[in-house]
N, CA, C and O atoms as a Maestro MAE file, in Angstrom:
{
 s_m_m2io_version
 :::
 2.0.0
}

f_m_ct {
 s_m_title
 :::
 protein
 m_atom[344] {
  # First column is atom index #
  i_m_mmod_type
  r_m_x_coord
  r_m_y_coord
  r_m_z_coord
  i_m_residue_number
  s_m_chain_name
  s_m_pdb_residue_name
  s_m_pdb_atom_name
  i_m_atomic_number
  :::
  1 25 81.761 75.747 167.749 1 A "UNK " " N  " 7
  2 3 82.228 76.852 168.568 1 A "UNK " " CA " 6
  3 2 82.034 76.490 170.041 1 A "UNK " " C  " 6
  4 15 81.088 75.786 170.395 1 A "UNK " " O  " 8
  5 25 82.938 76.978 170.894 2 A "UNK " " N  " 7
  6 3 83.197 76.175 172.513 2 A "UNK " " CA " 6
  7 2 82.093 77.882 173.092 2 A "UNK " " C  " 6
  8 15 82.267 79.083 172.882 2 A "UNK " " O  " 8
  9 25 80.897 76.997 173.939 3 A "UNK " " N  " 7
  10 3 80.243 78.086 174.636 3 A "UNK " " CA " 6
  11 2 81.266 78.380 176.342 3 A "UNK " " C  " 6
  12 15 81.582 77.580 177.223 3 A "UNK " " O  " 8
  13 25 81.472 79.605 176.220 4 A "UNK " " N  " 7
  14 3 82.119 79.672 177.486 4 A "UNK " " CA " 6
  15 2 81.078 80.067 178.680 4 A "UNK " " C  " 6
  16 15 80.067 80.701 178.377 4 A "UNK " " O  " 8
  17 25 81.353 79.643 180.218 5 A "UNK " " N  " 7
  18 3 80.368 80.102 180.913 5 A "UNK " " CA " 6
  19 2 80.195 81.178 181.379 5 A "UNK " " C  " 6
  20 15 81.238 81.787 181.619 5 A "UNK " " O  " 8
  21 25 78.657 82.019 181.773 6 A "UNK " " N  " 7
  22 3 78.532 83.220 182.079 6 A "UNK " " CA " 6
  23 2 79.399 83.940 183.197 6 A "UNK " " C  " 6
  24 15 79.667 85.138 183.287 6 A "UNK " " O  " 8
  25 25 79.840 82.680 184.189 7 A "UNK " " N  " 7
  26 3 80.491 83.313 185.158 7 A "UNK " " CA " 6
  27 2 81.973 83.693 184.911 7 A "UNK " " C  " 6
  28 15 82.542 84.524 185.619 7 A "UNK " " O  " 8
  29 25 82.891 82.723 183.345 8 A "UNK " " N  " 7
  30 3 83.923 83.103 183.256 8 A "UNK " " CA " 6
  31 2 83.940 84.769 182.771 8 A "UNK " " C  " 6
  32 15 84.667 85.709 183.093 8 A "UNK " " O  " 8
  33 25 82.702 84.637 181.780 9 A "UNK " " N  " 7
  34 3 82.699 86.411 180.753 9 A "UNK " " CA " 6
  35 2 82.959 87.420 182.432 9 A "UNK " " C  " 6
  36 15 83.668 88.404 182.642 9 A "UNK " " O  " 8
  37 25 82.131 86.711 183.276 10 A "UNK " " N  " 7
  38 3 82.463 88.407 184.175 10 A "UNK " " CA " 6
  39 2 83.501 88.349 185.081 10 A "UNK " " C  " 6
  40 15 83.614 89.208 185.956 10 A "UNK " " O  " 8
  41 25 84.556 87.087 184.923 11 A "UNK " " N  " 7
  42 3 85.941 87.171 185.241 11 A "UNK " " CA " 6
  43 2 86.574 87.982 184.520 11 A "UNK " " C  " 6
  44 15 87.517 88.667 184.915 11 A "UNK " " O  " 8
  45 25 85.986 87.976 183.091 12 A "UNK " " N  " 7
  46 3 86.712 88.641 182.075 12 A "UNK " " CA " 6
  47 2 87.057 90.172 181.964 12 A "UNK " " C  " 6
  48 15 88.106 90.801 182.103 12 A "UNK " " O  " 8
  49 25 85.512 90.592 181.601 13 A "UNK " " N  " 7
  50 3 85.164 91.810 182.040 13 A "UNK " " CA " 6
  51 2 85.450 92.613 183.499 13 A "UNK " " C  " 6
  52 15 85.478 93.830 183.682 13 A "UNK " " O  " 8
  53 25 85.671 91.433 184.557 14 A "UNK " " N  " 7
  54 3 86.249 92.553 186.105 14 A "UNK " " CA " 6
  55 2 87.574 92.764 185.429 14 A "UNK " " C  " 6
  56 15 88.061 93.895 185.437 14 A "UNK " " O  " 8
  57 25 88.323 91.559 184.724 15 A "UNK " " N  " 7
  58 3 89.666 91.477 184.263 15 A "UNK " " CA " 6
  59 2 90.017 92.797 183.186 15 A "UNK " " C  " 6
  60 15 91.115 93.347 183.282 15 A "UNK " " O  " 8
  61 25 89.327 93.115 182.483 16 A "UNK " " N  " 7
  62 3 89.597 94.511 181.994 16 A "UNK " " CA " 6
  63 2 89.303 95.861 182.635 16 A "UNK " " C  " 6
  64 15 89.745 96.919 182.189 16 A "UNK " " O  " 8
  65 25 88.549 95.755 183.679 17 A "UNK " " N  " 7
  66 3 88.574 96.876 184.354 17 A "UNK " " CA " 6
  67 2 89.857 96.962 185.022 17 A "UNK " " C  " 6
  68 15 90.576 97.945 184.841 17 A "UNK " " O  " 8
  69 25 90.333 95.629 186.081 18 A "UNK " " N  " 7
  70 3 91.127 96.009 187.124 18 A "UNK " " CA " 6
  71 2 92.456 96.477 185.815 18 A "UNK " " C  " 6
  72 15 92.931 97.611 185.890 18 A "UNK " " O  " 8
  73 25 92.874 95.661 184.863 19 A "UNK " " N  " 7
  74 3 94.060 96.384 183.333 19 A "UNK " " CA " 6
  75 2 93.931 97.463 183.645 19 A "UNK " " C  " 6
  76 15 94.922 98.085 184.027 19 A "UNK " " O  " 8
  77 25 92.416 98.199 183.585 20 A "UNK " " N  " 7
  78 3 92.522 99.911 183.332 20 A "UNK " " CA " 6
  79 2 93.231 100.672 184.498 20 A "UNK " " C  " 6
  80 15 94.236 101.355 184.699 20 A "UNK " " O  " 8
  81 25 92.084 100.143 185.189 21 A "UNK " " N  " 7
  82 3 93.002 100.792 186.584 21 A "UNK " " CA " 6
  83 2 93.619 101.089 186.875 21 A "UNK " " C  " 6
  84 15 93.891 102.260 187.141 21 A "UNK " " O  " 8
  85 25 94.662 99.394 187.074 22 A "UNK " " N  " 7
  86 3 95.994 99.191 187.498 22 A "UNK " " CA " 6
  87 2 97.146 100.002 186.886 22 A "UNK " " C  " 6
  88 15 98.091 100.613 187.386 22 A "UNK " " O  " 8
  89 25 96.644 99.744 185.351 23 A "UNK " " N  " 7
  90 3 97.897 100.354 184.649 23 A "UNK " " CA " 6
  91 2 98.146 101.933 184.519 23 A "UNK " " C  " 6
  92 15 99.213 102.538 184.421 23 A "UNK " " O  " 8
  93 25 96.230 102.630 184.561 24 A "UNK " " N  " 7
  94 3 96.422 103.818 184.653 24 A "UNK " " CA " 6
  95 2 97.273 104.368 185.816 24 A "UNK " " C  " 6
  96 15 98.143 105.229 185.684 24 A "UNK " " O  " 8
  97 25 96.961 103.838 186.835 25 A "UNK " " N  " 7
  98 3 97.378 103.711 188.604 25 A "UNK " " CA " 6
  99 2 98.890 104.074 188.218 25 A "UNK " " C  " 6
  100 15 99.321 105.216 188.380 25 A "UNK " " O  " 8
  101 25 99.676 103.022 187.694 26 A "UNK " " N  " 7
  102 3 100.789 102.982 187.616 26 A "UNK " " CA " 6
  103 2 101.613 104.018 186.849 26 A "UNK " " C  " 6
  104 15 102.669 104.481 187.279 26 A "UNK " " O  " 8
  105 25 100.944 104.409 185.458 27 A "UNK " " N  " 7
  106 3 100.988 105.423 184.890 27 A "UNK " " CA " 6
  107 2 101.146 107.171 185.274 27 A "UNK " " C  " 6
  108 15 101.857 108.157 185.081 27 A "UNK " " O  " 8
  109 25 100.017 106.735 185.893 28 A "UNK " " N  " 7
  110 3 99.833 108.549 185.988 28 A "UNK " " CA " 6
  111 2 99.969 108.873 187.805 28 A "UNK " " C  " 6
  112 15 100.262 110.019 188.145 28 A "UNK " " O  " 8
  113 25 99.779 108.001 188.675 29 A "UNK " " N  " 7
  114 3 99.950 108.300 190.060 29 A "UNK " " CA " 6
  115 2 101.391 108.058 190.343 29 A "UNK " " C  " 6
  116 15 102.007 108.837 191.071 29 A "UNK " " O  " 8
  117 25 102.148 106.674 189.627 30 A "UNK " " N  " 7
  118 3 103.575 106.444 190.206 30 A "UNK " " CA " 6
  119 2 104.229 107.027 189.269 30 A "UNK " " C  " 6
  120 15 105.367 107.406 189.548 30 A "UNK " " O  " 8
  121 25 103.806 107.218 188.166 31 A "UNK " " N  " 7
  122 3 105.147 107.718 187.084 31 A "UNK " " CA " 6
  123 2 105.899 107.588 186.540 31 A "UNK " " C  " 6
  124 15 106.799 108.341 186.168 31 A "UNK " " O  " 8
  125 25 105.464 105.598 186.220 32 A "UNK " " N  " 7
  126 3 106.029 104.850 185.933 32 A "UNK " " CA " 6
  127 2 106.053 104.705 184.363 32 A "UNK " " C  " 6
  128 15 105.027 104.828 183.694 32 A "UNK " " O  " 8
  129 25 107.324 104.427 183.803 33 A "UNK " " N  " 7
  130 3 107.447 103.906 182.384 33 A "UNK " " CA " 6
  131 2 106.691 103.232 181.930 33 A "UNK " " C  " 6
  132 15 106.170 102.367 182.633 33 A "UNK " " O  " 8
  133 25 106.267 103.411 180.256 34 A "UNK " " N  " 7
  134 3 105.312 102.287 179.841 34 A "UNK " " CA " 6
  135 2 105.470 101.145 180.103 34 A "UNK " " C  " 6
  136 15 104.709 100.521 180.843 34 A "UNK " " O  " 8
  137 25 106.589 100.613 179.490 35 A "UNK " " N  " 7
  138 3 106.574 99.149 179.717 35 A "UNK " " CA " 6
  139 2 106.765 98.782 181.293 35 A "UNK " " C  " 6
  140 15 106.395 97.625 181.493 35 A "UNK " " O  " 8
  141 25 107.153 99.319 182.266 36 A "UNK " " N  " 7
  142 3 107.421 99.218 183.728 36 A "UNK " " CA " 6
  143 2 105.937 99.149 184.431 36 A "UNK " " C  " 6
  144 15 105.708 98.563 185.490 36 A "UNK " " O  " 8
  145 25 105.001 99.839 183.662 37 A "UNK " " N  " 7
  146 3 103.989 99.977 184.142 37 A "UNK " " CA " 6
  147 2 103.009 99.201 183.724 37 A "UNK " " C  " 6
  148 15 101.931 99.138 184.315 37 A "UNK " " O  " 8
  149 25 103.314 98.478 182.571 38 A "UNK " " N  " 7
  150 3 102.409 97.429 181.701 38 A "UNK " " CA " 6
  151 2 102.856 95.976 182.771 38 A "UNK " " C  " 6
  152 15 102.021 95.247 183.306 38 A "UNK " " O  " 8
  153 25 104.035 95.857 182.861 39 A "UNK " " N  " 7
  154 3 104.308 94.621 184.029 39 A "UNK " " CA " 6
  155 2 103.711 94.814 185.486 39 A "UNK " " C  " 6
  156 15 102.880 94.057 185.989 39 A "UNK " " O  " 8
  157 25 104.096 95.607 185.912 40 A "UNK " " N  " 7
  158 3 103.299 96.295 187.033 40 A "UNK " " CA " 6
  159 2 102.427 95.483 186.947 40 A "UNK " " C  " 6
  160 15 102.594 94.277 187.129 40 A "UNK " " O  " 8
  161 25 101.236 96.093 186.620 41 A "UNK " " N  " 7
  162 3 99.565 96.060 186.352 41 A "UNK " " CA " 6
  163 2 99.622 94.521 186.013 41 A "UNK " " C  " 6
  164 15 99.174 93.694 186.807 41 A "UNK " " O  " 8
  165 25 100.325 94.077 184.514 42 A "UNK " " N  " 7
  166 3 99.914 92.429 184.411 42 A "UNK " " CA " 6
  167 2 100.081 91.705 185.595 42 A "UNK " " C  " 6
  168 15 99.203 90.958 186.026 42 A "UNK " " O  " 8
  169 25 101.496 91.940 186.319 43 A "UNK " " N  " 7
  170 3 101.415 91.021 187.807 43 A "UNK " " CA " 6
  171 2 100.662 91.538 188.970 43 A "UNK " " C  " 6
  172 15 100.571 90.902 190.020 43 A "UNK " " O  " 8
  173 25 100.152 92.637 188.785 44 A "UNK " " N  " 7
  174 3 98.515 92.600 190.092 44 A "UNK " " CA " 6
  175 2 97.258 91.978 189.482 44 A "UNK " " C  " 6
  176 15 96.214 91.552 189.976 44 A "UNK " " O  " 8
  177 25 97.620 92.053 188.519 45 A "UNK " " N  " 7
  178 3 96.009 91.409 187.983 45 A "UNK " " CA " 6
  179 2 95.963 90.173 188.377 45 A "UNK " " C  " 6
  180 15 95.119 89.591 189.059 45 A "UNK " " O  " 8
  181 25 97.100 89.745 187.816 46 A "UNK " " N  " 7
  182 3 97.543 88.059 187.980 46 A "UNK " " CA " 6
  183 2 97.250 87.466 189.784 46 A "UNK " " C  " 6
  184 15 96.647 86.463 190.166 46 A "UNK " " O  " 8
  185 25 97.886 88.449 190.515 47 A "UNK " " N  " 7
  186 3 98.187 88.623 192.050 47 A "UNK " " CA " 6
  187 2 96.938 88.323 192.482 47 A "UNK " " C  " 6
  188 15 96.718 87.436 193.307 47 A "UNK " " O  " 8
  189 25 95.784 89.262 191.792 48 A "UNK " " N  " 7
  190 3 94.348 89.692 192.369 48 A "UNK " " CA " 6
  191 2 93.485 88.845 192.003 48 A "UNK " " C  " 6
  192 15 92.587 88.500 192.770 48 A "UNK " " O  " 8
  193 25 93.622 88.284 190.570 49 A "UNK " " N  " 7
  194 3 92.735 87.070 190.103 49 A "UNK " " CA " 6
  195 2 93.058 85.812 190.805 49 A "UNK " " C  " 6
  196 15 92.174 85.231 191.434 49 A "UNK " " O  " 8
  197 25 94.374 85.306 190.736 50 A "UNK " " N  " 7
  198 3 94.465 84.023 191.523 50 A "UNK " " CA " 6
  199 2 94.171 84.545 193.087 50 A "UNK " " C  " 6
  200 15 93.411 83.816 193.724 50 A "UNK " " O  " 8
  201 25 94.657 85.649 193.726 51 A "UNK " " N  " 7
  202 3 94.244 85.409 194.974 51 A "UNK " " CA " 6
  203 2 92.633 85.497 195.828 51 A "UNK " " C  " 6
  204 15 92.206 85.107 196.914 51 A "UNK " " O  " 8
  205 25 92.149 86.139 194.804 52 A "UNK " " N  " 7
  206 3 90.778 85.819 195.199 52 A "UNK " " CA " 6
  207 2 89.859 84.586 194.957 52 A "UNK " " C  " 6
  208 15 88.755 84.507 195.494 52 A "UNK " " O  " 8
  209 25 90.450 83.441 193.969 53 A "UNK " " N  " 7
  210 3 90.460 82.050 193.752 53 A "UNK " " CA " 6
  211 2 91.026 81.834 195.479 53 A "UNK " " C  " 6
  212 15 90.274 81.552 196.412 53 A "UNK " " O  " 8
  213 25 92.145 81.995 195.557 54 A "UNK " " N  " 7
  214 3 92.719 81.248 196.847 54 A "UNK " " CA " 6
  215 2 91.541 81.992 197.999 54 A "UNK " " C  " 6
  216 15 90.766 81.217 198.559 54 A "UNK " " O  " 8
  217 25 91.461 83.307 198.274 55 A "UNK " " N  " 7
  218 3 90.616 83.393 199.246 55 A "UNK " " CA " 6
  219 2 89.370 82.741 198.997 55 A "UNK " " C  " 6
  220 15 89.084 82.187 200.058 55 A "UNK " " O  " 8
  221 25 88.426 82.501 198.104 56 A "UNK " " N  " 7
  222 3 87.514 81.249 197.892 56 A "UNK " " CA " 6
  223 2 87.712 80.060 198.664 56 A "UNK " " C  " 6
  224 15 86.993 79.631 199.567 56 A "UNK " " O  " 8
  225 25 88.778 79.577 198.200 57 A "UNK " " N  " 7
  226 3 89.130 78.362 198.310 57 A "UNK " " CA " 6
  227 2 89.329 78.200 199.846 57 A "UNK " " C  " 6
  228 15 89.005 77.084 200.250 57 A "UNK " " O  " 8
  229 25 89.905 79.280 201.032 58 A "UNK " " N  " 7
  230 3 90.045 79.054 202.053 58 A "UNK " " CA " 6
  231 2 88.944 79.123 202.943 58 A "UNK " " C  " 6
  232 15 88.657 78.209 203.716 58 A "UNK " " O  " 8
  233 25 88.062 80.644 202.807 59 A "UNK " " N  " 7
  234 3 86.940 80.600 203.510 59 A "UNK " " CA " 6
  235 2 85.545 80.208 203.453 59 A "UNK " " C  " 6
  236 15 84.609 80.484 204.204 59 A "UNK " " O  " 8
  237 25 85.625 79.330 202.138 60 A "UNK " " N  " 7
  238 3 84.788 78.229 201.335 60 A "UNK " " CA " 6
  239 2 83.377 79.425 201.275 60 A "UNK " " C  " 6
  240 15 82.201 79.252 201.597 60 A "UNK " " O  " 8
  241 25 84.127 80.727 200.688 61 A "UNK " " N  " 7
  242 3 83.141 81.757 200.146 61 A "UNK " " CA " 6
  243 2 83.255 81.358 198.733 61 A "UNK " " C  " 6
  244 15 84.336 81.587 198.190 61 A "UNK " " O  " 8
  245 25 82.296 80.786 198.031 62 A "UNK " " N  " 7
  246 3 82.625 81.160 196.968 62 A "UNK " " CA " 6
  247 2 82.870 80.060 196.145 62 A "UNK " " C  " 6
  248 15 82.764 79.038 196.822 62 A "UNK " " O  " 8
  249 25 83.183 79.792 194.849 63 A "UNK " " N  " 7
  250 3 83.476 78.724 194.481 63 A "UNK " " CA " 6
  251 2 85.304 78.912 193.821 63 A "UNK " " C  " 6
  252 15 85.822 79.931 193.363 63 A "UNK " " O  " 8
  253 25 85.774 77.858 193.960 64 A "UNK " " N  " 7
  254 3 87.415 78.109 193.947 64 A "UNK " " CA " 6
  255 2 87.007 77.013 192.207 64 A "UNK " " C  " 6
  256 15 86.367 75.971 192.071 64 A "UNK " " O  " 8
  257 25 87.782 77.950 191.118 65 A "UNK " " N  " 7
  258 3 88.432 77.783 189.983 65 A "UNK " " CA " 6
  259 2 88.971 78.301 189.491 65 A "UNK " " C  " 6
  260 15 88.667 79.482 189.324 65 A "UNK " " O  " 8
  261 25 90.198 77.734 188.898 66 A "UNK " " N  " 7
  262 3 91.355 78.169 188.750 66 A "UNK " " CA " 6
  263 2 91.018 79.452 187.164 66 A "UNK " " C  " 6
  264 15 91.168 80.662 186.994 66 A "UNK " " O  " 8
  265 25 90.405 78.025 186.126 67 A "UNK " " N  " 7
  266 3 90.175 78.894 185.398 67 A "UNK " " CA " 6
  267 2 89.480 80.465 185.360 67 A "UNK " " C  " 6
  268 15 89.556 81.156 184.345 67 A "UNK " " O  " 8
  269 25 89.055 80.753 186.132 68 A "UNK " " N  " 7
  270 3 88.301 82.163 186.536 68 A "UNK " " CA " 6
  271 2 89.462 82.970 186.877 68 A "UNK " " C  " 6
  272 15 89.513 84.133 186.477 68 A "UNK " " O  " 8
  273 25 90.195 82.580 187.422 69 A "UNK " " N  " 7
  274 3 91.598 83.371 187.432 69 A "UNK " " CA " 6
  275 2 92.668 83.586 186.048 69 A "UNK " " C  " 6
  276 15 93.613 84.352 185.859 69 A "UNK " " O  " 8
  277 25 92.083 82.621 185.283 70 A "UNK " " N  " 7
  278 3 92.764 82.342 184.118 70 A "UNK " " CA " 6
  279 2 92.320 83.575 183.484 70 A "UNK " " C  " 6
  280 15 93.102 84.393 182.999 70 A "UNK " " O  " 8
  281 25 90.428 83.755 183.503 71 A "UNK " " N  " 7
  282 3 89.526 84.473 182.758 71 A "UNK " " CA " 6
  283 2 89.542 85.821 183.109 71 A "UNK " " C  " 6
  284 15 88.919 86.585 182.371 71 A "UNK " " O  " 8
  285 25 90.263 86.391 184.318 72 A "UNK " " N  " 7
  286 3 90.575 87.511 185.113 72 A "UNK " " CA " 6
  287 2 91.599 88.230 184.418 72 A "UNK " " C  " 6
  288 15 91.724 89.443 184.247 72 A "UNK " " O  " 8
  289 25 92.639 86.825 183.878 73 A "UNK " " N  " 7
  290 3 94.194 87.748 183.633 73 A "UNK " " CA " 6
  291 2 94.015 87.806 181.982 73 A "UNK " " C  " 6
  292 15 94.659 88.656 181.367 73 A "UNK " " O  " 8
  293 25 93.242 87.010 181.357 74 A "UNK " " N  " 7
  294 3 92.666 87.298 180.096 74 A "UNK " " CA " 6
  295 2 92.428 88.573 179.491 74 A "UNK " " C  " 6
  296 15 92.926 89.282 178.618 74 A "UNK " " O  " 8
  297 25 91.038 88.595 180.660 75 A "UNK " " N  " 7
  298 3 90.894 89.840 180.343 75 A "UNK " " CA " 6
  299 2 91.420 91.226 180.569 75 A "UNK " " C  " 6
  300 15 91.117 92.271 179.993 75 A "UNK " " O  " 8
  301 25 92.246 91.008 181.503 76 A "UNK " " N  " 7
  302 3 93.596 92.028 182.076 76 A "UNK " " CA " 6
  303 2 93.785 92.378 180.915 76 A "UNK " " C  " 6
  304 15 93.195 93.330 180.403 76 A "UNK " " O  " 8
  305 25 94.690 91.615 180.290 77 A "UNK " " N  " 7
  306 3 95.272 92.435 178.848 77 A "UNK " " CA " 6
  307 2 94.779 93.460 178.249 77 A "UNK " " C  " 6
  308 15 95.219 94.605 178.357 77 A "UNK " " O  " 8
  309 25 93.481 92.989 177.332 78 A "UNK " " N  " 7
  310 3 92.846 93.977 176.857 78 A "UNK " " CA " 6
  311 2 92.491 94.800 177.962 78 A "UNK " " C  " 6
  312 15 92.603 95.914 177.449 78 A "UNK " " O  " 8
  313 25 92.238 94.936 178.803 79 A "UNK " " N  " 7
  314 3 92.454 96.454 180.032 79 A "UNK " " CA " 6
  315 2 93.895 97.072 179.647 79 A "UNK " " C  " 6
  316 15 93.736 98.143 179.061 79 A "UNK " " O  " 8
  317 25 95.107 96.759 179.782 80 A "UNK " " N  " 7
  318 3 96.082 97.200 180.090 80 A "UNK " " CA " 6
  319 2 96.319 97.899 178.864 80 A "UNK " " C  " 6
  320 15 96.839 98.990 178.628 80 A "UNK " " O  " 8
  321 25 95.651 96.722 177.903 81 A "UNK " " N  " 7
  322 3 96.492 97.672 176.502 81 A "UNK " " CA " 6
  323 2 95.471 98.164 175.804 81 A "UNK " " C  " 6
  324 15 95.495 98.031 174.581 81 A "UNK " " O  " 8
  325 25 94.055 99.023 176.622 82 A "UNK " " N  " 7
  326 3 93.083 99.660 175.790 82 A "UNK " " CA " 6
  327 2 93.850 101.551 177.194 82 A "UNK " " C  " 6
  328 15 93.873 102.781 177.139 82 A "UNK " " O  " 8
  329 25 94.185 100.654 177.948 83 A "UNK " " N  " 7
  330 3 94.882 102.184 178.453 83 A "UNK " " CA " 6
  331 2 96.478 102.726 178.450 83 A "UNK " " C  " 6
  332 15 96.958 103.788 178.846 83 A "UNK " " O  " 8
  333 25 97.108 101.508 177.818 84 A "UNK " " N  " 7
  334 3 98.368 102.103 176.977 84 A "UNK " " CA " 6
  335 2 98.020 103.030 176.001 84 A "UNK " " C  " 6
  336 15 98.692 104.061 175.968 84 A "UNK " " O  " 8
  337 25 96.943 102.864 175.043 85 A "UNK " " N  " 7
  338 3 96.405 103.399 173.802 85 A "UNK " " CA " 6
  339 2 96.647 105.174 174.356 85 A "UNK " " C  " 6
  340 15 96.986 106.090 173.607 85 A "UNK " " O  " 8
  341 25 96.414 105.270 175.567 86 A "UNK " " N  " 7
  342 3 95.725 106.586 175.896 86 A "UNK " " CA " 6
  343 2 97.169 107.239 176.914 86 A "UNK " " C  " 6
  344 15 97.102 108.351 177.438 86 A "UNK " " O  " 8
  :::
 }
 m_bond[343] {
  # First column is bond index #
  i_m_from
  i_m_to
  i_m_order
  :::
  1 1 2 1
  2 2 3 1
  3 3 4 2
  4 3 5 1
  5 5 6 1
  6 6 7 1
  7 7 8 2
  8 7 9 1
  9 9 10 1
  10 10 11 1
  11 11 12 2
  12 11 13 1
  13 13 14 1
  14 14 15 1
  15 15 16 2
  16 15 17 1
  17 17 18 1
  18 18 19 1
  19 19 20 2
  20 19 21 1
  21 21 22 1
  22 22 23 1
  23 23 24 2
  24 23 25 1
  25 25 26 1
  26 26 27 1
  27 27 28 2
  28 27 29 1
  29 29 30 1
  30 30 31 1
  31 31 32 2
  32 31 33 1
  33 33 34 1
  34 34 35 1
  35 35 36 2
  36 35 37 1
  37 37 38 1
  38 38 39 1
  39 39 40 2
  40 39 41 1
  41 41 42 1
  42 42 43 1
  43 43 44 2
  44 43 45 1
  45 45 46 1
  46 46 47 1
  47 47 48 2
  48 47 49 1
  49 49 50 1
  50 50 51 1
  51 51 52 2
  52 51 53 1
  53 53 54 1
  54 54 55 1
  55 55 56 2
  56 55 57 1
  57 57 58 1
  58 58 59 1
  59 59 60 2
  60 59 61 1
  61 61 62 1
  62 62 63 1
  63 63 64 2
  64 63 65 1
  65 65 66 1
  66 66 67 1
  67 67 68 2
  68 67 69 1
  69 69 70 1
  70 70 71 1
  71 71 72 2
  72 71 73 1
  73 73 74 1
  74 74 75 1
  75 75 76 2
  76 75 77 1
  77 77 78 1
  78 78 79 1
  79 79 80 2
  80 79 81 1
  81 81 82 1
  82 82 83 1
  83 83 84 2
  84 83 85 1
  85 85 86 1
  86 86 87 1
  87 87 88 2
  88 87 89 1
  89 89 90 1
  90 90 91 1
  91 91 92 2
  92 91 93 1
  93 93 94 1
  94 94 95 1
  95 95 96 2
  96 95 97 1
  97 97 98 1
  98 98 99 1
  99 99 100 2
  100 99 101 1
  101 101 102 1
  102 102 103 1
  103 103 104 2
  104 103 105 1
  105 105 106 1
  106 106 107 1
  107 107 108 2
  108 107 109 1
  109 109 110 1
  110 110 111 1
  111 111 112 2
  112 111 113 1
  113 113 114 1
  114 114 115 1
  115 115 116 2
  116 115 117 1
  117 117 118 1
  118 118 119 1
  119 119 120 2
  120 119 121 1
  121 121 122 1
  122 122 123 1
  123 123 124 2
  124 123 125 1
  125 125 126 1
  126 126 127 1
  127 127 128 2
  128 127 129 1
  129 129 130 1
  130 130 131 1
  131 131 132 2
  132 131 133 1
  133 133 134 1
  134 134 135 1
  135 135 136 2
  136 135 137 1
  137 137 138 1
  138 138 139 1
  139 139 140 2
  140 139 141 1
  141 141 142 1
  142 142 143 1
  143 143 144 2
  144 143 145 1
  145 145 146 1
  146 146 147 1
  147 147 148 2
  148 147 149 1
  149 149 150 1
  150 150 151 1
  151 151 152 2
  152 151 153 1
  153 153 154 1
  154 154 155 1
  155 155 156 2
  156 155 157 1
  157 157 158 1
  158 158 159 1
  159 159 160 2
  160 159 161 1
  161 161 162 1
  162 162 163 1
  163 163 164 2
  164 163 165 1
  165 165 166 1
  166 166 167 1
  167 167 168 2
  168 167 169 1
  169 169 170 1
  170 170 171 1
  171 171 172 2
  172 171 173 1
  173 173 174 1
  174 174 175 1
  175 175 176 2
  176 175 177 1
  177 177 178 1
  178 178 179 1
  179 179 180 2
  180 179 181 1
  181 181 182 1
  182 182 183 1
  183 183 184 2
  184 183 185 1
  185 185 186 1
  186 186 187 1
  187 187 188 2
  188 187 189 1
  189 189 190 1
  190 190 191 1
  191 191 192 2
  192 191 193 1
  193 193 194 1
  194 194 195 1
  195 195 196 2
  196 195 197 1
  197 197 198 1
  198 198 199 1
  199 199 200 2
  200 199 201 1
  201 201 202 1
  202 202 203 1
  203 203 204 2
  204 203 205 1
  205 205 206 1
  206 206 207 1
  207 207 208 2
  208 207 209 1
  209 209 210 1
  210 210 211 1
  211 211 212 2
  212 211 213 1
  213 213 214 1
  214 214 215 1
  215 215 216 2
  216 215 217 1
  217 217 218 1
  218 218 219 1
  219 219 220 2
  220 219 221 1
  221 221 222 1
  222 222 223 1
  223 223 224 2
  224 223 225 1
  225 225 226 1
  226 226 227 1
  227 227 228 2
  228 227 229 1
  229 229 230 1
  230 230 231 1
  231 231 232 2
  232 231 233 1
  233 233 234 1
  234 234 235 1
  235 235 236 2
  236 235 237 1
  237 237 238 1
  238 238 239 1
  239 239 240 2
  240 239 241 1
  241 241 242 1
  242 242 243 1
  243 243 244 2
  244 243 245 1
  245 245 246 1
  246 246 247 1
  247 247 248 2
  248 247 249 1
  249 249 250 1
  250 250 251 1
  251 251 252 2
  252 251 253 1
  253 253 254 1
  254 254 255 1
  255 255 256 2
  256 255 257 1
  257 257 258 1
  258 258 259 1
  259 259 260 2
  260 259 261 1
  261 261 262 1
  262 262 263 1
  263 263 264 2
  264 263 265 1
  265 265 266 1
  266 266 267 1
  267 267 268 2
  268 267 269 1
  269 269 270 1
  270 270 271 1
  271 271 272 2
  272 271 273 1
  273 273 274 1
  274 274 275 1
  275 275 276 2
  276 275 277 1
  277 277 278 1
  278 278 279 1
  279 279 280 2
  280 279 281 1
  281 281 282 1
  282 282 283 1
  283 283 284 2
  284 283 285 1
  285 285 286 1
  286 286 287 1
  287 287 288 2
  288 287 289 1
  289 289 290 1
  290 290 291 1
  291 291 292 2
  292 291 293 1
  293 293 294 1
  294 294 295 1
  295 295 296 2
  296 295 297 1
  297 297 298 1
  298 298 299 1
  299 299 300 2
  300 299 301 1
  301 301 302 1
  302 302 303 1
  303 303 304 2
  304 303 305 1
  305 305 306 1
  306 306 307 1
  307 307 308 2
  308 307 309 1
  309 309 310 1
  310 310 311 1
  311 311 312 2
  312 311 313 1
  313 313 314 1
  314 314 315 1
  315 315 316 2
  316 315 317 1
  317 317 318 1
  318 318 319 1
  319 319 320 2
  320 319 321 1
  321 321 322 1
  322 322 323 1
  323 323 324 2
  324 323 325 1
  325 325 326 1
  326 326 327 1
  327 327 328 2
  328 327 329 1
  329 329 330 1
  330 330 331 1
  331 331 332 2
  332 331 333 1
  333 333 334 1
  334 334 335 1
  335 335 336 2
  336 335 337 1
  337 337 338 1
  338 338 339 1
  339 339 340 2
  340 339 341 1
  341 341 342 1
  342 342 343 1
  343 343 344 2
  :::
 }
}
């Protein structure tokens, strides 16, 4: 079994919060269609995980990997689609 590192799990876990959010955001403030609102949300997550990799990477806050952005939009999903459910 592949041990993953502690810092990807809490890419993961921010990655299902910002899903909830976003998608609720989109949902219930814009008024947007399910599926309109499920894309929505997947491309800010995506937006928000890699760009805070890139802001890392520029103001050498931080450590820049890609995969952590990978581990961000991962966990997006299960955000997005534990607040489709609802």
């Amino acid at each position: 079994m592949i041990k993953i590192a502690p810092d990807k799990w809490k890419h993961f876990y921010a990655g299902i919060v910002l899903g909830i959010l976003l998608h609720a955001a989109a949902l219930y403030l814009l008024h947007l269609p399910a599926v309109a609102a499920f894309f929505l949300a997947l491309a800010a997550v995506v937006v928000i995980g890699y760009g805070f990799e890139l802001f890392s990477l520029v103001t050498g806050l931080g450590h820049y990997d890609v995969m952590d952005a990978v581990a961000t939009v991962i966990g997006g999903l299960p955000g997005i689609a534990l607040c489709w459910l609802f």
